[in-house]
N, C-alpha and C positions, 0 to 999 in steps of 0.2 A: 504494500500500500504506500501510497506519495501523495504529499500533499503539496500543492504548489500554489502561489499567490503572485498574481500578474499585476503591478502596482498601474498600469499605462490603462488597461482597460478595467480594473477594481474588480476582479474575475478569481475566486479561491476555485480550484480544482481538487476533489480528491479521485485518484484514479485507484480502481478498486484492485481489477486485474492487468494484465496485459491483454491487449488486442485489437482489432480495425472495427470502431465506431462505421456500424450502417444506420442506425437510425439514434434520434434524439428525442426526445419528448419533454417538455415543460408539465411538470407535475405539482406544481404549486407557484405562486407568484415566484421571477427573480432563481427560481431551482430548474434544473432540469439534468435529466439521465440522460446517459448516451448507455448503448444498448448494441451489442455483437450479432451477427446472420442469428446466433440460436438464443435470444433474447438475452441473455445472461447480461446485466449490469456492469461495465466496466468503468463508471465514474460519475461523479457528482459535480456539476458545476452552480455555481451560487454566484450570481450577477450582484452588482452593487455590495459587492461583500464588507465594506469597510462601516457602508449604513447599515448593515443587517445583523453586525458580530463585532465582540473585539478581539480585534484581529494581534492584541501584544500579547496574549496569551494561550499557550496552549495546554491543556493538561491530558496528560494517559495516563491509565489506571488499570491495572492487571490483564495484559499484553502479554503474551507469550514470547517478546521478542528476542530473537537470535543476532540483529543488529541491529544500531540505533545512529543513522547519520542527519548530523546537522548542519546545510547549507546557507550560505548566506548570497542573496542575488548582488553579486558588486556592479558597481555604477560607474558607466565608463569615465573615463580621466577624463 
């Protein structure tokens, strides 16, 4: 799972699996799924994300995780 946040268009993604998005659906204001040929869910996108959440914090809690990477998006010179 990855979670990414595009500051240019206020866009959080979380991508659930891997794979090629055929279709998309809006499933609630500002949310929408993107969706594999065999429906399966591979990501969440959340429009206006910076009105909708705050975005300086994250927290996990009993994750089974095997690795833990934290990036930071640098900003060109």
């Amino acid at each position: 799972m990855e979670i990414r946040y595009f500051p240019e268009s206020d866009i959080l993604y979380i991508k659930l699996i891997d794979g090629v998005s055929t279709e998309s659906e809006e499933v609630a204001p500002y949310v929408v799924l993107d969706f594999d040929a065999k429906k399966r869910v591979l990501g969440i996108e959340i429009e206006d994300a910076s009105q909708r959440m705050d975005l300086s914090k994250l927290e996990i809690s009993a994750l089974p995780l095997a690795d833990l990477v934290f990036s930071q998006q640098r900003m060109p010179a």
